[in-house]
N, C-alpha and C positions, 0 to 999 in steps of 0.2 A: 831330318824331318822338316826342320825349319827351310831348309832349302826348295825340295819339294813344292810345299805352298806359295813360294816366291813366285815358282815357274809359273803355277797354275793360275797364279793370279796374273804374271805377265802375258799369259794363252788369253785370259780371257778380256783383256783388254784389245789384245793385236783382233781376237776375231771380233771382237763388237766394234773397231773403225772401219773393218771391212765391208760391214753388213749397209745394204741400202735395203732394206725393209719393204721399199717400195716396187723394186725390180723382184721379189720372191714369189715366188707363187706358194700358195697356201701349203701344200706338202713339205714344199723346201724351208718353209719357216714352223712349220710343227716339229721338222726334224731337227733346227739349230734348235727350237728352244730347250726340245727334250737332249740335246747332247749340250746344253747348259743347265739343265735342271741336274745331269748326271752329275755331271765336274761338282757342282754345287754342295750334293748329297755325299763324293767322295772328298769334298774337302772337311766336308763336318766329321764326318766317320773318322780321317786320322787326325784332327782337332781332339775327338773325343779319345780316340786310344789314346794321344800324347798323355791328354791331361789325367787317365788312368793312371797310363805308367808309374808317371811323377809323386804321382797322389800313392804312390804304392810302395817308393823306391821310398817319401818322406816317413812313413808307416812304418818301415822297416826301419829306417834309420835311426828313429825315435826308439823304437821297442830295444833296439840294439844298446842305447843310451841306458833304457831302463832295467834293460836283462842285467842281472849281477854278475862279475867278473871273475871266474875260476882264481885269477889272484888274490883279489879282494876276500872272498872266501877262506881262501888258505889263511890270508893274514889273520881274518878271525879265529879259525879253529887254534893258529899259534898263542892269537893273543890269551883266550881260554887256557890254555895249557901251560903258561905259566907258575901257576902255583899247584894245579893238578895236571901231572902230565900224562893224562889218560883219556884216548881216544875209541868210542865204541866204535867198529870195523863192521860193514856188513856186506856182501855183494849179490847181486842177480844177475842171472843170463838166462837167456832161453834153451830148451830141450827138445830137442825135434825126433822124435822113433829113436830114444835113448842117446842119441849124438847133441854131446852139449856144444854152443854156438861158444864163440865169444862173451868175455864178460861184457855187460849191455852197461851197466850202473853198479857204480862205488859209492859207498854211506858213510860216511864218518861223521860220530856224533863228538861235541863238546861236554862237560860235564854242566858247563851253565847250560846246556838242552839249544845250543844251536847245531844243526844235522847241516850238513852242505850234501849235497846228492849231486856228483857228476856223473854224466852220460857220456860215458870213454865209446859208444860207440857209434857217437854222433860229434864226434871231435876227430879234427883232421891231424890233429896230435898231441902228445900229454906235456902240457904244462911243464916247464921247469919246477915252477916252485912245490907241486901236487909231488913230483918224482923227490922233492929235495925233505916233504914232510913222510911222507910214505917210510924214506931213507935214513930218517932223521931216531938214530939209537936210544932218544933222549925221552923220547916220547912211548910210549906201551900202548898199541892197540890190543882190543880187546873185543873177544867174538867166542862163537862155538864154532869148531871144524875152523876156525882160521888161517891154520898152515896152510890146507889144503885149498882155501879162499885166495892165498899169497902167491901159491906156487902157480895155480891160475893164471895170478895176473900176470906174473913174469912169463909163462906161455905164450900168454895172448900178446899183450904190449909191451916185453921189454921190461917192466915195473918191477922195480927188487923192494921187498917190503920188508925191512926191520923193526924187532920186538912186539914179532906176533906173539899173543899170549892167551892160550886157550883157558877160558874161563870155569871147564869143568876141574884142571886142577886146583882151583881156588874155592872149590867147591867142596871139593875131598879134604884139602887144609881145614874148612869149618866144619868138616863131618858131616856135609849135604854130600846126597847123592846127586852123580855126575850126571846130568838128564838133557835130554836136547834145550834148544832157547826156549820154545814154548814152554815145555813143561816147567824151567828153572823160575822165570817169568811169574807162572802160577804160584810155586812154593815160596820162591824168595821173597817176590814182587806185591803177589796177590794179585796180580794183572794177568790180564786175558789177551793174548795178542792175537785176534781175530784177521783171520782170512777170509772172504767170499767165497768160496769153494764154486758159487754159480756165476762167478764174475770171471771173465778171462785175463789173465796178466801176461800182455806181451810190451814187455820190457824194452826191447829193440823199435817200437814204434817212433812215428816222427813225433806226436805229441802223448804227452803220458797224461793217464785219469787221475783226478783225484784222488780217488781212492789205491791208484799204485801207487802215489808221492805217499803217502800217510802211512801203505804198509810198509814200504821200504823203507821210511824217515823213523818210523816207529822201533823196529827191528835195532837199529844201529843205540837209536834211545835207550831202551831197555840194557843191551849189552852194557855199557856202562854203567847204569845204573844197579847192574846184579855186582857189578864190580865192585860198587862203593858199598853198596849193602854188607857183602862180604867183608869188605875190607876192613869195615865196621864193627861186623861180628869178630873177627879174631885181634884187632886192637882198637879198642872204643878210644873216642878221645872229648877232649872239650868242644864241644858244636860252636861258643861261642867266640872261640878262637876258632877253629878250623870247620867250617859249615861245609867244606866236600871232604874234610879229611886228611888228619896230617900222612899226608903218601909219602912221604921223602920216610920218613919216620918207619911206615909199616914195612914199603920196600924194601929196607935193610933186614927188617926182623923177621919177614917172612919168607925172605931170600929168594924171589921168585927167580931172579935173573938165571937159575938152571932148568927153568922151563919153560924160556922165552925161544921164540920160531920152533920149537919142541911139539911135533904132531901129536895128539891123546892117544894114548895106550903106549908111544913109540919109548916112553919113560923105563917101561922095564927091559926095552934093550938094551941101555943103558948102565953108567954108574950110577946113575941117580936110584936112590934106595926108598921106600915107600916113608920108612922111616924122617924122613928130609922130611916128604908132605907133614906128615900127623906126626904131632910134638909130643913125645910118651909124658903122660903127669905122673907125680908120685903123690897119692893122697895118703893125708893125715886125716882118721875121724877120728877126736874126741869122744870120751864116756858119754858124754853129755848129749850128742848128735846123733843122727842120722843117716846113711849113706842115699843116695838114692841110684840107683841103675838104670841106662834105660833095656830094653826087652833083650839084646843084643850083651848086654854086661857093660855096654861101655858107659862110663862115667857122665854121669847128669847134675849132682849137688849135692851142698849138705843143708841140710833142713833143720829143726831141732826135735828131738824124739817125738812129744807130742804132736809134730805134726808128722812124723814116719805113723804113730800110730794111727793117723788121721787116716791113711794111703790105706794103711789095713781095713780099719772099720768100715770104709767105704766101698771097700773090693777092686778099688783100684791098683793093687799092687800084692807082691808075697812076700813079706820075708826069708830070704836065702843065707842069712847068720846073725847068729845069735850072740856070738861072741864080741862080733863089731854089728852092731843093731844096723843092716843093710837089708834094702827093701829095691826090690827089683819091681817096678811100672809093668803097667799093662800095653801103653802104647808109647810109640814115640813122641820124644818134645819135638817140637818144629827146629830146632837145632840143637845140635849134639855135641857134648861136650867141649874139648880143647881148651880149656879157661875161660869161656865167652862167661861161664855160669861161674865162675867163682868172683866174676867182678858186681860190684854193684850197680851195674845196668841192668845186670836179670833180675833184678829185686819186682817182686809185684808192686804193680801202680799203687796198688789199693791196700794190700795189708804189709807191705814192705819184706815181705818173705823173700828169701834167694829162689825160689822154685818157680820163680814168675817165667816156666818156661815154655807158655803159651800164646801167640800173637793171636791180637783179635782188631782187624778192620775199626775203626771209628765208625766208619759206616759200613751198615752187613753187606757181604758179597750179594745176597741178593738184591740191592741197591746198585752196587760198584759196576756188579758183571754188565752193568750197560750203561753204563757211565761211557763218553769217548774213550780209545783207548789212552791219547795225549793224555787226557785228566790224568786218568788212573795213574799214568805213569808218574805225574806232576805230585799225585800226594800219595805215591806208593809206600812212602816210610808215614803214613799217618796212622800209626798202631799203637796198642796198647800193650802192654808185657802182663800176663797173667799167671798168676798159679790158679791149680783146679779149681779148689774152692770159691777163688773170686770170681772167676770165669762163670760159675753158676750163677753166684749175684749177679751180674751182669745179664746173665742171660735173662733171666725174670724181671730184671729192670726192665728192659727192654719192649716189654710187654709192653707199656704203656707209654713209647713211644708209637709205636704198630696203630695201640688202639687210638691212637689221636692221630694218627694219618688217617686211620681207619675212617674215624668222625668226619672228615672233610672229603670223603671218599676218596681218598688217594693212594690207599694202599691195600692188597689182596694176600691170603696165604698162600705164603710161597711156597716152591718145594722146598726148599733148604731147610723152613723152618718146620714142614712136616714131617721129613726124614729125620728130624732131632726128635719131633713128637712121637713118631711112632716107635723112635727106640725106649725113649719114656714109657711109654705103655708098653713096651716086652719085659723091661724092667720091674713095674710094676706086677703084671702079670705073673713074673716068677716069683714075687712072694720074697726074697731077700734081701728087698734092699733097707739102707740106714732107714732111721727115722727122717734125717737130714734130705738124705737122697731121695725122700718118698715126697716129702714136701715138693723140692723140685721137680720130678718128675709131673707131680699133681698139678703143679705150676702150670707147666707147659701143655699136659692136658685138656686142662679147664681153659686155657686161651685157645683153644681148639675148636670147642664148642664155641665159647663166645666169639670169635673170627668168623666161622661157617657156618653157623647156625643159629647165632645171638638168646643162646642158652645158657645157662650156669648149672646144670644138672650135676648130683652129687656121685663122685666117681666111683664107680663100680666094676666091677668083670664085664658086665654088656655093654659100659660104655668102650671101655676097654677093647674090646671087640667090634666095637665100631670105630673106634680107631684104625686098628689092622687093615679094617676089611676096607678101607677107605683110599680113595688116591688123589692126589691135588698136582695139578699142572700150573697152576696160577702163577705171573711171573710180575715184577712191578715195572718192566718196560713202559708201561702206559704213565707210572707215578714218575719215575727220573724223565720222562720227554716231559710233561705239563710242567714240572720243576724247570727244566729248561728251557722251555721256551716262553711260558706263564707266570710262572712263580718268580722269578728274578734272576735263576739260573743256579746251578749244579752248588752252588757253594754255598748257597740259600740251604737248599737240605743236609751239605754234609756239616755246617753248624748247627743244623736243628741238633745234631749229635751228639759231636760236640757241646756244646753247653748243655743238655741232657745228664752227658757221663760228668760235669764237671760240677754241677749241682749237688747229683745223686751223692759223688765221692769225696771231690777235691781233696786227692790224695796230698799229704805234703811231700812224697820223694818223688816227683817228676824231675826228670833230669830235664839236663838243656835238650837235650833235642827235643822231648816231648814240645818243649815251649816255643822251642823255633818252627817245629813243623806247625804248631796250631795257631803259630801266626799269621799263617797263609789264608788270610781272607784275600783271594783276590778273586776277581769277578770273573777272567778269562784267565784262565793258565792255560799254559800252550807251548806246544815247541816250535823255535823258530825253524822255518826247512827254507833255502831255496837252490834251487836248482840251475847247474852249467851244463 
């Protein structure tokens, strides 16, 4: 380029000694000057391309400097894995008329919440070190369908993936049922792992949305995190020694490593005997106790007779022997058996009972469900442990957080909380319930009217009936966006909650997690994602 211009500037010298201006006739010098107005115009033009290029090649260079390094990455995901060595696994490709492409992006989550997201099909080829963690027996990825995520990759790229480990059998080990990630996500997590159904995800693209780094980043998030959860449930530990979990510890006892690179369902082709997953208990009840059941026969806890009798008077439950006082529930706990309920972590927050076998949100889902979904993941274990009865407290307490959002116009009745009302009024309506039970039912009611209609009227069959006949769509989206962007942000209301329940109760058996998770004031929680 630089040469070029040399010339044209040596041209335009030889013809301007040449010209006698005075020998021209007017034609002949309209014509030099317009074939030096040209040269002139074609010197600026590749002047300005050059200085494009430069300006462009500098651009890239930089950005190249600032893009994170598929290396550097890895070294993070190892250095996390350290003391937990568990990696959430997630993958995407595209689908064209049932013919699936190439994997597009690989997800691997850390347990400290940093995701790396490589785009294997924008790489002109894998990484040594990405092949040597993938390979790496030492480490446990963890997904739903992951075999069939592994064998993928080794299809597509050559990638041999050890100690894949499908999260539905760790599911089965806590007596959850095995359910895809979304659904596991909702039960285990309380989180909502939202998709755009009107948003198109093409994975394979040169630049990816927003919004597909977050679905993607989020997915690999959650895997993980159902892991610890789990992991949780079937050997609790000290949070204040072990804040992700002593693994080394549960790995042993839960003996996973016979259902490691082990495709779901392919177990019972196998030696491996159901028996291995689920640990047979042998229960001792006392004269003195209780058994409790859940709907299925399988083992829930022991309570103390008074409060078996409690299960009856309330018609929560039936007695199925008399000989050993056992009372079989009406519905399922949120988790089932295996020991989880014989230790003192299932104790209620609130009245220290073993039956605390109820999780209940700090903040109600109809808050949460539109929370980010990052957040939600960030304070997914921020629950409480209840038994029935205190669950009811709570519930009625509750009211008068509602009604002081309510006062500042910040909050509307939701569905959630009218599907609990309107079962209240059928409740009522049949005429059998406790004394105890009628009360709350009345509760919730009467917060019915005063939410939608700023009445206190004294409850009856008509109101009762207006209940039924009634339907409410109201959702508090509008209250968690103004909290976050107005109010000081998402962490602002999930302490209004908090110190709410902590006033009302201040139970003295909070264990350490409760104390470590409700220390998370933090103003942005977030997961780290970047992408190679």
């Amino acid at each position: 380029m630089f040469s070029k211009i040399q010339l044209l500037k040596e041209f335009f010298e030889m013809q301007l000694l040449k010209i006698n201006f005075y020998d021209l006739t007017p034609v002949q010098m309209a014509v030099r000057i317009g074939a030096l107005a040209c040269f002139i115009v074609l010197a600026v033009f590749i002047a300005k391309v050059t200085i494009t290029l430069l300006c462009k090649m500098i651009k890239s260079y930089l950005n190249y400097l600032k893009k994170p390094k598929c290396n550097d990455m890895v070294k993070t995901l190892r250095s996390h894995c350290s003391d937990y060595n568990v990696l959430g696994f997630h993958c995407e490709w595209v689908s064209v008329k049932d013919n699936s492409r190439s994997v597009a992006m690989l997800q691997l989550c850390s347990p400290k919440a940093f995701c790396a997201v490589f785009r294997l099909c924008r790489m002109r080829r894998i990484p040594k070190s990405l092949r040597a963690l993938l390979e790496d027996e030492n480490i446990i990825k963890v997904g739903v369908d992951i075999v069939l995520d592994a064998n993928k990759l080794t299809m597509d790229y050559g990638i041999k993936v050890v100690g894949a480990f499908d999260l539905r059998y760790m599911a089965l080990m806590a007596r959850r049922k095995p359910e895809d990630l979304d659904s596991m996500s909702v039960s285990i997590l309380n989180v909502k792992l939202k998709k755009d159904n009107d948003f198109n995800y093409y994975w394979d693209a040169k630049e990816l949305e927003k919004e597909e780094i977050d679905y993607a980043a989020n997915n690999a998030y959650a895997s993980v995190e159902i892991f610890k959860s789990l992991a949780f449930e079937l050997d609790p530990v000290d949070l204040q020694q072990f804040p992700n979990g002593n693994l080394s510890k549960s790995l042993f006892r839960l003996n996973i490593s016979e259902f490691l690179d082990l495709h779901f369902g392919e177990w019972r082709k196998t030696t491996v005997q159901y028996s291995t997953i689920v640990k047979s208990l042998e229960i001792y009840c006392p004269s003195e106790k209780c058994l409790l059941l859940a709907p299925d026969d399988e083992f829930v806890c022991l309570v103390d007779k008074s409060k078996g009798e409690w299960y009856l008077r309330e018609q929560l439950g039936a007695q199925v022997d008399s000989e050993k006082f056992t009372v079989r529930i009406k519905f399922f706990p949120t988790v089932r058996a295996i020991g989880f309920y014989q230790r003192s972590n299932s104790q209620c927050y609130i009245c220290g009972h073993p039956d605390g076998f109820l999780h209940k949100p700090v903040v109600p889902m109809d808050f949460r469900e539109f929370f980010p979904v990052t957040y939600q993941l960030f304070t997914c274990h921020d629950i409480i442990f209840l038994c029935p009865k205190c669950l009811r407290l709570t519930d009625v307490s509750d009211i008068e957080i509602y009604n002081k959002l309510k006062g500042m116009s910040l909050a509307r009745y939701s569905c959630d909380r009218f599907l609990k009302t309107k079962e209240a009024a059928k409740t009522l309506l049949n005429g059998q319930a406790s004394e105890e039970n009628s009360k709350y039912c009345k509760a919730l009611v009467s917060d019915f009217f005063n939410s939608c209609y700023d009445t206190q009227p004294e409850i009856n069959q008509d109101q009762l009936h207006i209940v039924l006949s009634r339907s409410v769509i109201h959702s508090n989206y509008a209250t968690v966006k103004k909290f976050q962007i107005e109010l000081g942000g998402l962490w602002k209301l999930e302490k209004l909650w908090r110190d709410h329940f902590w006033s009302k109760y201040c139970p003295p058996s909070y264990s350490h997690q409760a104390m470590l998770l409700w220390s998370k004031d933090c103003e942005e929680p977030y997961l780290k994602v970047q992408v190679c």
